[in-house]
C-alpha positions in Angstrom: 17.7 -12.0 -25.4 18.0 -11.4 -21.9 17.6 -14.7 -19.9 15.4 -15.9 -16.9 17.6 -16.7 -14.0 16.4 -17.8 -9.9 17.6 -15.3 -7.2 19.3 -16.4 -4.4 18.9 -14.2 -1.7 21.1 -15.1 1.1 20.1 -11.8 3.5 18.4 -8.5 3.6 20.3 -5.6 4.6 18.6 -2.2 5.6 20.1 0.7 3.7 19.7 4.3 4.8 19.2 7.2 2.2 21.9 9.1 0.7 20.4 12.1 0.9 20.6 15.4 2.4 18.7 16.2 5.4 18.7 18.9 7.8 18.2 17.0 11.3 17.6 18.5 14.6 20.9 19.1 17.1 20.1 17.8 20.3 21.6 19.5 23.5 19.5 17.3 26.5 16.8 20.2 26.5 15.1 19.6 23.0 12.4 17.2 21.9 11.7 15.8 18.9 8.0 15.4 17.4 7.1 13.2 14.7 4.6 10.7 13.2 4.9 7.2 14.2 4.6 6.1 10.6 4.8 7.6 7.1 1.7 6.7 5.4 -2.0 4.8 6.1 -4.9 4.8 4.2 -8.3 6.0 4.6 -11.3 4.0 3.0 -14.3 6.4 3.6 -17.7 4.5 1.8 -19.9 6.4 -1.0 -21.4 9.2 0.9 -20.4 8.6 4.1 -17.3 9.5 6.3 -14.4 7.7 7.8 -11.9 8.4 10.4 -8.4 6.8 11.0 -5.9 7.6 13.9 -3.2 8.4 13.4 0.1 8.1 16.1 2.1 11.5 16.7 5.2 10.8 19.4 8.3 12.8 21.2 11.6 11.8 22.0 10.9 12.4 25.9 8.2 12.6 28.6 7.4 15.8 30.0 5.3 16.5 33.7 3.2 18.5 31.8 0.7 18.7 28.8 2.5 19.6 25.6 1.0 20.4 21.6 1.8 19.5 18.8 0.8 21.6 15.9 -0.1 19.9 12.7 -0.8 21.5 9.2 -1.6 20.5 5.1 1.5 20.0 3.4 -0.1 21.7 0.2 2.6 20.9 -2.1 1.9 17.3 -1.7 -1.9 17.5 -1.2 -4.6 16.6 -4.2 -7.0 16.1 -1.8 -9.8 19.0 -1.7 -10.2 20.8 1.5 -14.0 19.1 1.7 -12.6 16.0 2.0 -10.9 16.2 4.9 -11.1 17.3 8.5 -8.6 17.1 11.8 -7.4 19.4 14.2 -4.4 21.0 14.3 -3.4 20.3 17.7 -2.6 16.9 19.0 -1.5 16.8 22.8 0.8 14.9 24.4 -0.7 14.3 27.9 2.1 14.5 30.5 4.6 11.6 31.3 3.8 10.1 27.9 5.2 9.6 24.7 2.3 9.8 22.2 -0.8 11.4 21.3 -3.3 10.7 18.5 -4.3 13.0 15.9 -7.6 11.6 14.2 -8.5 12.8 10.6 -12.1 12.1 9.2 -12.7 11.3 5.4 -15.5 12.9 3.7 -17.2 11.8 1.1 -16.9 15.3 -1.2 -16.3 14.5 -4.0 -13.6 11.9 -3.6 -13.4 8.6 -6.0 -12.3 5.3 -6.4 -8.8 6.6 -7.9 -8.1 8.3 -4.6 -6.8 11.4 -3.5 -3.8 12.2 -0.9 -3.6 14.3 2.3 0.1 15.4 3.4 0.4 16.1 6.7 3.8 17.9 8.1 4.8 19.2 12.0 5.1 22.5 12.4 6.1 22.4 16.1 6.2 21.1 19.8 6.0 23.0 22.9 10.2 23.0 24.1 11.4 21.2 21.1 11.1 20.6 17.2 9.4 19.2 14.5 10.6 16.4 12.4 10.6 17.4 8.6 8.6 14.0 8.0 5.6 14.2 6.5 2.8 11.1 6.9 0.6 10.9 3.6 -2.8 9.7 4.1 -4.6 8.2 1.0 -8.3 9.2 0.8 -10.0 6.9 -1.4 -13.9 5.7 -1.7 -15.3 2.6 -1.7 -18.2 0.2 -2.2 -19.6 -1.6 1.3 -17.7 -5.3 0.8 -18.6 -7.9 3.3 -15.8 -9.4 5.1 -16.8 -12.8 3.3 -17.1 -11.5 -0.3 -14.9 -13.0 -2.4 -13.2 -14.9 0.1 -12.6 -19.0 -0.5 -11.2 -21.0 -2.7 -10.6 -20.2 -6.3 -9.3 -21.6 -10.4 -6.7 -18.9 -11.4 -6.1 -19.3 -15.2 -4.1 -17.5 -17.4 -5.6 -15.5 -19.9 -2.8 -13.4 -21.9 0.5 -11.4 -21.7 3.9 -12.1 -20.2 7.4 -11.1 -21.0 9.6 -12.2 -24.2 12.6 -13.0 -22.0 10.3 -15.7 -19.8 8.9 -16.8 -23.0 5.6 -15.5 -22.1 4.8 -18.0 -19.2 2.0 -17.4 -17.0 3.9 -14.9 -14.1 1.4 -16.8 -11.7 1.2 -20.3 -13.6 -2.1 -21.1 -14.8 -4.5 -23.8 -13.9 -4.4 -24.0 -9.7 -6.1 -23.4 -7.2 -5.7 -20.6 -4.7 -7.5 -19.2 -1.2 -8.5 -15.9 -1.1 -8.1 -14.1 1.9 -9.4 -10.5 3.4 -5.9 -8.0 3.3 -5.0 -5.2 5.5 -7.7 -3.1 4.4 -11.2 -3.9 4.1 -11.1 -4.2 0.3 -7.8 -5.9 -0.2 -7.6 -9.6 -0.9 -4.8 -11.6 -1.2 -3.7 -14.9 -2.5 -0.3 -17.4 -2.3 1.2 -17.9 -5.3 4.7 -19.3 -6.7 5.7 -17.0 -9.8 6.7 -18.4 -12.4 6.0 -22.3 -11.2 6.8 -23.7 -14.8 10.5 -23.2 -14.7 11.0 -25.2 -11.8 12.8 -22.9 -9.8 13.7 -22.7 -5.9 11.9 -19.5 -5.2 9.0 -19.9 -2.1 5.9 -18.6 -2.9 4.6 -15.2 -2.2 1.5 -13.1 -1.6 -0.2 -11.4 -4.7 -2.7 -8.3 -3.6 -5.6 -6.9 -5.5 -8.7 -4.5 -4.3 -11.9 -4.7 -4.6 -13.2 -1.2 -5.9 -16.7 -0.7 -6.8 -17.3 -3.6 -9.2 -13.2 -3.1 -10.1 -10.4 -5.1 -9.3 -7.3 -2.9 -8.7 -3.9 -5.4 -8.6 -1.7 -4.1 -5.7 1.4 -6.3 -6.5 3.2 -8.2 -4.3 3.1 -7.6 -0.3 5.9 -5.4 0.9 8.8 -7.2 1.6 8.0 -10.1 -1.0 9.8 -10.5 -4.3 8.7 -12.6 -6.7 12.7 -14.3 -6.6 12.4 -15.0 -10.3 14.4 -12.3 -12.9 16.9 -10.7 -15.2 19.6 -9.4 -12.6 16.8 -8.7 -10.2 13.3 -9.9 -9.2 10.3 -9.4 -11.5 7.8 -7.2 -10.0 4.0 -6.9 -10.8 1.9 -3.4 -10.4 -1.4 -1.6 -11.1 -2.6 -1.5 -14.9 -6.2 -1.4 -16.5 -8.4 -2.2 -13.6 -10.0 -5.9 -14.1 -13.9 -6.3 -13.3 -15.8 -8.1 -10.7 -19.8 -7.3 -10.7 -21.3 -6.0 -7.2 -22.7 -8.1 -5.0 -21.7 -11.4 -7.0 -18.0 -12.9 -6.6 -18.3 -16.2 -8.9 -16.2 -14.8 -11.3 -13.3 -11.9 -11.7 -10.8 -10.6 -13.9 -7.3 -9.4 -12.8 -5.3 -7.5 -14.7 -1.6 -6.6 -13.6 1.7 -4.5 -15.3 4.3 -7.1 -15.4 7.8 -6.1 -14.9 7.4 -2.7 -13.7 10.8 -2.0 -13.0 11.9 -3.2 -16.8 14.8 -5.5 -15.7 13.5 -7.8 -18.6 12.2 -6.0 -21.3 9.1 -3.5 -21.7 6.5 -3.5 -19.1 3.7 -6.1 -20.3 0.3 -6.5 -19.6 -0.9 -9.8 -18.2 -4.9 -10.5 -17.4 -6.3 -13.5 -15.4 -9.4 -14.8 -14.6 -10.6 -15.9 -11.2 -13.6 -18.2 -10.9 -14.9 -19.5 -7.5 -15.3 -23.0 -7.1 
């Protein structure tokens, strides 16, 4: 049986990828247009429509106006052409750096699973497109006030776990924990310390879950967190069956959450909690 073990992780070092790409040359007279940012996400609220901006830059400034011309990356697109909108020109106004391309959400046909838009450049006025893409997620929501389910909160253990921890609570059981609003109007977030009965070192870290039309949808752990606890890595959590919350009442929620995604343990497991306002 594989065996539980703290990590000790004495730095974090940025790696590049290994693979392939066909990069621009630059001679002094190109420029390079891109997105300033890979991905963001688009909440757009039952029958309604949403907009978010998104940031499109070039490697120089110019005295005059330049385009940018933007398209659907179809390959990489589930979204329906109804639910979208944007044009495909974003300028650059002279002497700067970056332009916005807005892109509106429509509410046609989109659901709570979500759909994705894949944008790519096609080109810039005296230079060249970069061959990233930036993927918008289109997703829709309930209307959540900015104080629902918000506060102070029991956690508690309900079932699951992983043979090699012995099937202790990932998040402990029995503590208290503040929920907070997230990045998104939906998200919410709590500290926790995974794994708190083995006694270990590791700091606590930030558990996400959204709020998705009387749904709880467990997010994981915040980019950049690891829960410090594994077998030759760190245990992380994911999405499984959605837990439940009902509409317009947060006393009480379930939270359901895949743990061990990457298998460094074992199988993937299960685990459910309960969350009960106090």
């Amino acid at each position: 049986m594989k065996k539980i073990a703290i990590l000790f992780i004495g730095a974090l070092f940025m790696f590049t990828s290994c693979e392939e790409t066909q990069s621009p040359i630059y001679d002094g007279s190109q420029t390079l247009a891109y997105f300033n940012g890979t991905s963001s996400t688009l909440e757009v609220e039952i029958n309604d429509t949403n907009t978010v901006d998104i940031s499109v830059g070039v490697s120089t400034t110019s005295s005059t106006d330049r385009t940018v011309m933007v398209s659907v990356d179809a390959d990489n697109t589930s979204a329906t052409s109804g639910m979208y909108s944007f044009s495909s020109t974003v300028t650059i106004p002279a002497n700067e750096f970056f332009g916005t391309l807005t892109v509106t959400g429509i509410d046609d046909g989109l659901t709570t699973a979500g759909e994705t838009l894949s944008l790519k450049i096609d080109s810039v006025d005296g230079g060249v497109g970069s061959s990233q893409v930036h993927t918008v997620s289109l997703v829709e929501i309930c209307p959540i006030a900015p104080t629902f389910a918000t506060g102070m909160y029991n956690l508690n253990f309900v079932s699951g776990g992983i043979g090699a921890a012995g099937f202790a609570p990932a998040l402990g059981t029995g503590i208290t924990v503040e929920l907070v609003g997230g990045a998104a109007s939906t998200e919410r977030t709590f500290n926790v310390k995974c794994y708190p009965s083995f006694g270990f070192a590791n700091p606590p870290v930030d558990f996400s879950f959204s709020l998705v039309c009387g749904t709880t949808v467990a997010n994981g752990l915040l980019d950049g967190q690891v829960s410090g606890v594994g077998c030759g890595g760190s245990i992380a959590f994911g999405p499984s069956t959605p837990g439940t919350y009902t509409v317009g009442d947060d006393t009480n929620m379930t939270l359901i959450f895949a743990e061990d995604t990457e298998e460094i343990c074992g199988s993937v497991a299960v685990t459910s909690y309960t969350l009960t306002k106090i």
